[in-house]
C-alpha positions in Angstrom: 0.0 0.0 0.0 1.1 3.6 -1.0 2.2 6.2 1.4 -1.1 7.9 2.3 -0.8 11.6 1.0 -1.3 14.6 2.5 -0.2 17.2 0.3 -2.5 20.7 -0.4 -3.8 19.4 -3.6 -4.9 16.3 -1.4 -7.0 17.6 1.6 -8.2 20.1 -0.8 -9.4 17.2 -2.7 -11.4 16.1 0.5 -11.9 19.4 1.9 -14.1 21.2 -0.6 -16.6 18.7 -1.0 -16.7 18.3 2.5 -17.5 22.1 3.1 -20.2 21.8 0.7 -21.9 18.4 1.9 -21.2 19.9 5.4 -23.2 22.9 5.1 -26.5 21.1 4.1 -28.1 20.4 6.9 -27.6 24.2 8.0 -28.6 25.4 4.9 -32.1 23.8 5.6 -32.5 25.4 8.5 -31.5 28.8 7.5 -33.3 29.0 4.5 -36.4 28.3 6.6 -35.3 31.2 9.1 -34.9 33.7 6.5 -38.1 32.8 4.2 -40.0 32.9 7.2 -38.8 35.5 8.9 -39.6 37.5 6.0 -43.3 36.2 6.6 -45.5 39.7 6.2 -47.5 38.9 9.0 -46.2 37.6 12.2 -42.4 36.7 10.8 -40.8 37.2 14.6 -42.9 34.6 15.7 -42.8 32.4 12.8 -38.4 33.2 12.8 -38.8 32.2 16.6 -40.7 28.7 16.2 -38.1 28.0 13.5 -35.6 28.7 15.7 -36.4 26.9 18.7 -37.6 23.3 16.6 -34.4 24.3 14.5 -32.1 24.1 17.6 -33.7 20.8 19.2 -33.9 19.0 15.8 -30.1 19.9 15.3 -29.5 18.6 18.7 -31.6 15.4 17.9 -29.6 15.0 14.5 -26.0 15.8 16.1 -27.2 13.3 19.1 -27.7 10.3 16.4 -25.6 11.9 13.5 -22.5 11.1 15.4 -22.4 7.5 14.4 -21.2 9.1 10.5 -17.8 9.4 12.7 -17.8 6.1 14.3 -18.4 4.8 11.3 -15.6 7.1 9.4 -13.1 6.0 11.5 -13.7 2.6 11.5 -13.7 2.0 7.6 -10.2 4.3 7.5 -8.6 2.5 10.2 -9.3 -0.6 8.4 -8.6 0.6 5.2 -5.0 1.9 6.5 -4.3 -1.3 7.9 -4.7 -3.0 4.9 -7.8 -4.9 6.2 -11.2 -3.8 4.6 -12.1 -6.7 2.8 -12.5 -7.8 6.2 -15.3 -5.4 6.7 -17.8 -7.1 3.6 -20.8 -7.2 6.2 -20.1 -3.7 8.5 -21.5 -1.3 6.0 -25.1 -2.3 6.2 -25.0 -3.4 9.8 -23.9 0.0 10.9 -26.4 1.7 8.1 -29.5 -0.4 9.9 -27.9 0.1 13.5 -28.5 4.0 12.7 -32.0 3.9 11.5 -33.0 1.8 14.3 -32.1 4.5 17.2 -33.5 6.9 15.2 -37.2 5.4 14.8 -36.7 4.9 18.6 -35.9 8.2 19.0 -38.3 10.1 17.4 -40.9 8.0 18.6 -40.0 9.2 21.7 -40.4 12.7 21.3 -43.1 13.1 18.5 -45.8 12.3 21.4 -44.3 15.1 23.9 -43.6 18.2 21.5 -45.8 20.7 23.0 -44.2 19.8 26.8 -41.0 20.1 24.7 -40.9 23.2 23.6 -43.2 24.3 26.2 -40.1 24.0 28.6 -37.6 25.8 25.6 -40.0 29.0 26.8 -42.3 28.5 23.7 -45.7 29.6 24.2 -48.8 31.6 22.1 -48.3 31.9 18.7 -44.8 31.2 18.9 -45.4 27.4 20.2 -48.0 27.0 17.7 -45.8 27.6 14.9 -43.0 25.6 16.6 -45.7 22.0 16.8 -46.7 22.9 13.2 -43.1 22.3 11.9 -41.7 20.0 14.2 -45.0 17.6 13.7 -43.7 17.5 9.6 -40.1 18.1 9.9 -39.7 15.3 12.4 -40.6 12.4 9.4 -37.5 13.7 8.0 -35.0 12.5 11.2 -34.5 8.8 10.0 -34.1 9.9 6.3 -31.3 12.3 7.2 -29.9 9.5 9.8 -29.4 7.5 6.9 -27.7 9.5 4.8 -25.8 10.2 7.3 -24.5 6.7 7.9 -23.7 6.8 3.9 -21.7 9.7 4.2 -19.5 8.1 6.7 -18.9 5.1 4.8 -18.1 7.2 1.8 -15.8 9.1 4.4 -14.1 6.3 5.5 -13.3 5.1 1.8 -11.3 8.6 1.6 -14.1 10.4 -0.7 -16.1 13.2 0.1 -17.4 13.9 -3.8 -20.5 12.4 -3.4 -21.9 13.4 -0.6 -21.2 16.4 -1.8 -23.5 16.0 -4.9 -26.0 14.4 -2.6 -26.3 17.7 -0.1 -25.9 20.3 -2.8 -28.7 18.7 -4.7 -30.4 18.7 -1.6 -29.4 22.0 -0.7 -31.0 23.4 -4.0 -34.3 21.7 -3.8 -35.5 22.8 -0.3 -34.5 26.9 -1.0 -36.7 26.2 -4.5 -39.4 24.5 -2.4 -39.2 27.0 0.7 -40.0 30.2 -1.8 -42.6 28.3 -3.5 -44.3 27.0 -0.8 -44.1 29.4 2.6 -45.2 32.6 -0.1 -47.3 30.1 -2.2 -47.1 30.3 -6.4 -50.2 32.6 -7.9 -52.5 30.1 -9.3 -51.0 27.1 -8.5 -50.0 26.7 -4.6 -51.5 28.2 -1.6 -49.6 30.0 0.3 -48.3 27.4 3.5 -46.5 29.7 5.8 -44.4 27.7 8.3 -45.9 24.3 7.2 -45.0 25.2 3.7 -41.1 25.4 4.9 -41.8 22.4 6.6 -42.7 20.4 3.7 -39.6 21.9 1.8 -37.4 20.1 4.3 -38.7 16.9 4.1 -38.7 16.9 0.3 -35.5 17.7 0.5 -34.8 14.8 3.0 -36.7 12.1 1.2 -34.5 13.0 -2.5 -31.3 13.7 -0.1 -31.5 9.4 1.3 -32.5 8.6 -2.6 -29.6 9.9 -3.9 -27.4 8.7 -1.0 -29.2 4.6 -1.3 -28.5 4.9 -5.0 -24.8 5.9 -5.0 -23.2 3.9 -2.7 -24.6 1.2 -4.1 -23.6 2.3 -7.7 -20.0 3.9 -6.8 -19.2 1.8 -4.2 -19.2 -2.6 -3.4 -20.8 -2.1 -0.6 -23.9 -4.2 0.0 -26.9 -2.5 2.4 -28.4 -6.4 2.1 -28.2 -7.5 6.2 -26.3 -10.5 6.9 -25.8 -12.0 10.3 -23.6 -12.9 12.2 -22.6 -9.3 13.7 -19.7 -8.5 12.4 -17.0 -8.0 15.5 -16.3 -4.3 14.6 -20.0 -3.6 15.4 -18.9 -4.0 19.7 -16.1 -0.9 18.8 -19.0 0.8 17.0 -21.8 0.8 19.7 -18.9 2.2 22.0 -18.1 4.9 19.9 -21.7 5.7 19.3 -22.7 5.3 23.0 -19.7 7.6 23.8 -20.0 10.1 21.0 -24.2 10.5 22.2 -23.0 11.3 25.6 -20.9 13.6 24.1 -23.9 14.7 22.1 -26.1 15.3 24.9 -23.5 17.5 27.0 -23.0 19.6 23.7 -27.0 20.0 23.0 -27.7 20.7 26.5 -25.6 23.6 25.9 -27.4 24.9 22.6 -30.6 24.0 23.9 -29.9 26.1 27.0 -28.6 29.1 25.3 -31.8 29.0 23.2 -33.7 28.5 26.3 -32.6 31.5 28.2 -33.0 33.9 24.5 -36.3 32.8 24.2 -36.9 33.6 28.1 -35.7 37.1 27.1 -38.6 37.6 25.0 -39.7 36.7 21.0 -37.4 39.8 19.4 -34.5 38.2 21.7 -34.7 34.7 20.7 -35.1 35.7 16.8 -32.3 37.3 17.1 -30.3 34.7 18.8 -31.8 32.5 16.1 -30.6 34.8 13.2 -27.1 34.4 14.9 -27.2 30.5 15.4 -28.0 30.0 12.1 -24.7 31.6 10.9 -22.8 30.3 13.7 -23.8 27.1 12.4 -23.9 27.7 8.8 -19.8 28.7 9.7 -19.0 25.7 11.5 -20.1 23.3 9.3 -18.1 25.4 6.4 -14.6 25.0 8.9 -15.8 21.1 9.3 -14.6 20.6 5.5 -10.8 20.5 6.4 -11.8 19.1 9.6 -13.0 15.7 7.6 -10.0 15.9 5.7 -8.4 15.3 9.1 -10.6 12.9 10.4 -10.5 11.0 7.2 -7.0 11.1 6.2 -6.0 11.1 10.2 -8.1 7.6 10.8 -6.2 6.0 7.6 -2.9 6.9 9.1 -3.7 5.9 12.6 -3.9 2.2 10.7 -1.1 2.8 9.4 0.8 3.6 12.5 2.3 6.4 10.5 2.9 9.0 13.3 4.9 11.4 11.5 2.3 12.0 9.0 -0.1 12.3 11.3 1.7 15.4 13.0 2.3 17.1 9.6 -1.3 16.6 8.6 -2.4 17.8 11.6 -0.6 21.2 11.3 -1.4 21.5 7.7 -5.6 21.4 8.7 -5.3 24.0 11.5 -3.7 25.9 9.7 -5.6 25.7 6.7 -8.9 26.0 8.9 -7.1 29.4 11.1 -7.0 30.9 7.3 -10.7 30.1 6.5 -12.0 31.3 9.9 -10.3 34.3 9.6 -11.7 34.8 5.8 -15.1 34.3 7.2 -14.7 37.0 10.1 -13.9 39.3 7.6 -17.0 38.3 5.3 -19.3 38.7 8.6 -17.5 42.1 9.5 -18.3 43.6 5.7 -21.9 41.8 5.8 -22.6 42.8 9.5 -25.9 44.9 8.8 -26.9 42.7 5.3 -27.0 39.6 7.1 -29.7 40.5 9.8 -31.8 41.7 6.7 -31.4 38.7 5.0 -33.6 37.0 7.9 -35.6 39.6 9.5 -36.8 43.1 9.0 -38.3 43.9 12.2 -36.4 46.7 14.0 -35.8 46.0 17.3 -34.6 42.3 16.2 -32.4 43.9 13.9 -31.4 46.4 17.1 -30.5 42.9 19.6 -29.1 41.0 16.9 -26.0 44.0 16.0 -25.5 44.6 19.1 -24.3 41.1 19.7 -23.0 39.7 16.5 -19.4 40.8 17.3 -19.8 37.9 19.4 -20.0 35.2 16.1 -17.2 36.4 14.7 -15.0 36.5 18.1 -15.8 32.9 18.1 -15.0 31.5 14.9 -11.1 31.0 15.8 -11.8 29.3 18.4 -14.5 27.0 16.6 -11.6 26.5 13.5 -9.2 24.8 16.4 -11.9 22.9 18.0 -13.7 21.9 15.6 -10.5 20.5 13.3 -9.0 18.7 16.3 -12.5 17.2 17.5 -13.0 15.4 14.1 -9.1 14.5 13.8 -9.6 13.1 17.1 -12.7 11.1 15.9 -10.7 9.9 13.1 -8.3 8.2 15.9 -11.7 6.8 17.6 -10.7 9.0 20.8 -14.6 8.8 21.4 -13.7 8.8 24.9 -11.6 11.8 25.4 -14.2 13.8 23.3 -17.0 12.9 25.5 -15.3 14.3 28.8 -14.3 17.4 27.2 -17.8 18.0 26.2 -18.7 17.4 29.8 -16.1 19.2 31.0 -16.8 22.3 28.4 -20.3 22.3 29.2 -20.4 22.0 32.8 -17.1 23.8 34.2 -17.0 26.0 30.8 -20.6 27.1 29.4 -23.0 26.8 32.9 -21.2 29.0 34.8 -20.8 31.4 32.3 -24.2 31.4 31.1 -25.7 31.8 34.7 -23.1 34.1 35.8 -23.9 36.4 32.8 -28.0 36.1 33.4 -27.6 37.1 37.2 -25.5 40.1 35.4 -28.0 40.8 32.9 -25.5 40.4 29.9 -28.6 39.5 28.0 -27.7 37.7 24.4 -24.6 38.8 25.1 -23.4 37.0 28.1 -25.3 33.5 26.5 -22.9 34.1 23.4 -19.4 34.8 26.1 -20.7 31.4 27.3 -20.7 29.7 24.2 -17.3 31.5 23.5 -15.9 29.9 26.9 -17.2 26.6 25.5 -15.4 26.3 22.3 -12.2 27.9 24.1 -12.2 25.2 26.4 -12.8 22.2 24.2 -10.0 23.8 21.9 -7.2 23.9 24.9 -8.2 20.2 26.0 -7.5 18.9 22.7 -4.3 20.6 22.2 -3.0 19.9 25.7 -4.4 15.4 24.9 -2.7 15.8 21.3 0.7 17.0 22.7 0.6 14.3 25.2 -0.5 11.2 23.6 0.6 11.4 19.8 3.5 14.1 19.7 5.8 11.2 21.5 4.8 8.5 19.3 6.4 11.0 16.1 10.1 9.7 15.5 
């Protein structure tokens, strides 16, 4: 087997495509926001709802969605150590394993949503709006769970192009659908409001696991047919996943919270908190590209025992991701007024929302270090170590902050200084674990 490489031309390679396939997911969730923000009649509360189902759907996705790594790492470990024919019946286990604790899950919540986002400090309008979508929206959560689980064997087989066709197709079909069905199409469609953007999402979902089902079984050997016995990697992936959902829970608990205490603030606070957590997210899924090229390239040369590499590549994606973060500040700090436009046109949203936007952009360096070394560190199957810095982030890091800035009266302010002190914290712990754990092992 070749030397694994890792030159510019390389990680660009995977990268680009992972940016792109990356974004997705946020860009359904944004494009909601800003079509129905823009709603003539009662857009705060529509932007609101959107933002508060937005935040727990993502934390219900990222909860589950983590199994894409496990799965990642598990194929490029293999694949590094020269054994993945080994793997023939590992694909489809790990595809059905994913759907499963998705039906469970959202059979779990679909029956509770009102005392859901009752206790996220929805109410009137605003948690009428937020049932509406969640009760179509939700149908979508197995769809996406499975394509999912394709992207990360796609990941692991060191290619990122076509998950990158998958979400941009994706991508382009729910903004289409969102216009034409939130405003309606003279003649033809009523107009749907918040159900109509909705609809668009699960569309989008159903054509999204489509195109994923048909090309990895085109573009790929891998067979989704279910054979037993359980293949032995399945034990390493269960752990992974059961670590990675604990992780998953410390880190929603977090977003949920900071939701929880805008939309305590009032409607105009919590739409502008959402207008700000959908760019937040919208950037950290864009520095997640290079990321996967670390995770990706990282697990392959973890099975290869390759050490050295692993260093180099290491620098290269920080580095890389340092340069895109600060590209993107500098984007946010030109488009600082256009942007709260772009999803709401009520003034006094528009009035919280630029006076605490600085914030975003103060955090994006942070989220380019965190964020590259958390999927490197996936890519290693550090599952472990992930989920105790989450922990750790979330309740020495974000809790304090967030509670301390509340009994200050900081306002969206303060909730954003506790995110800040969240990423900050993860980024240092995965520095400090790197330094001490793989930097020795380089000859």
């Amino acid at each position: 087997m070749g030397v694994t490489d890792i030159s510019f031309k390389r990680i660009q390679q995977l990268a680009i495509p992972a940016i792109i396939a990356g974004i997705a997911e946020p860009v359904l969730s944004s494009t909601d926001a800003a079509v129905v923000g823009n709603i003539p009649e009662f857009g705060t509360e529509a932007l609101a709802a959107v933002g508060i189902v937005g935040t727990f759907l993502s934390a219900l996705i990222w909860i589950l969605g983590q199994t894409r790594s496990a799965i990642s790492a598990i194929i490029s470990q293999n694949l590094g150590a020269g054994n993945i024919t080994q793997l023939a019946n590992f694909p489809a286990q790990a595809v059905y394993f994913n759907i499963g604790l998705s039906i469970i899950l959202l059979l779990s919540t679909y029956f509770f949503v009102e005392e859901i986002f009752s206790l996220l400090n929805a109410e009137g309008l605003v948690l009428q709006y937020s049932i509406d979508y969640y009760n179509i929206r939700v149908w979508g959560f197995p769809l996406t769970l499975f394509t999912f689980a394709v992207f990360g064997i796609f990941r692991g087989l060191q290619n990122t192009f076509w998950p990158m066709i998958i979400a941009a197709i994706g991508a382009g079909i729910n903004i289409g659908l969102d216009f034409a069905l939130v405003y309606g199409i003279e003649g033809y469609i009523s107009e749907m409001g918040v159900v109509g953007a909705a609809w668009a999402s699960l569309i989008s979902q159903i054509i999204m696991a489509l195109l994923a089902l048909f090309f990895v079984l085109k573009k790929t050997k891998v067979s989704l047919r279910l054979k037993f016995p359980l293949h032995y990697e399945v034990k390493r992936l269960v752990s992974m996943s059961f670590n990675l959902f604990l992780r998953s829970v410390a880190l929603n608990a977090a977003l949920i919270l900071a939701t929880r205490e805008a939309a305590a603030l009032g409607n105009e606070y919590v739409a502008a908190h959402t207008i700000a957590f959908n760019i937040w997210i919208f950037t950290a899924f864009f520095l997640d590209g290079y990321g996967a090229a670390g995770n990706i390239l990282g697990g392959k040369l973890l099975g290869e025992r390759n050490f050295n590499t692993l260093w180099k590549l290491t620098k290269k994606v920080n580095l890389y991701n340092l340069g895109v973060a600060t590209i993107l500040v500098i984007v946010g700090l030109l488009l600082y007024y256009p942007l709260g436009v772009l999803f709401n046109k009520d003034p006094q949203v528009l009035t919280i929302f630029y006076g605490m936007f600085f914030m975003v952009l103060i955090c994006l360096p942070f989220n380019a270090m965190a964020f590259t070394l958390d999927s490197i560190f996936k890519g290693l199957g550090e599952m472990g170590y992930l989920r105790n810095v989450l922990l750790g982030g979330t309740i020495f890091g974000f809790i304090p902050v967030l509670y301390f800035s509340k009994y200050m009266g900081w306002g969206l302010t303060g909730i954003w200084l506790a995110l800040i002190v969240w990423v900050a914290y993860r980024a240092v712990a995965l520095i400090i674990k790197f330094k001490r754990k793989y930097i020795p092992l380089v000859n």
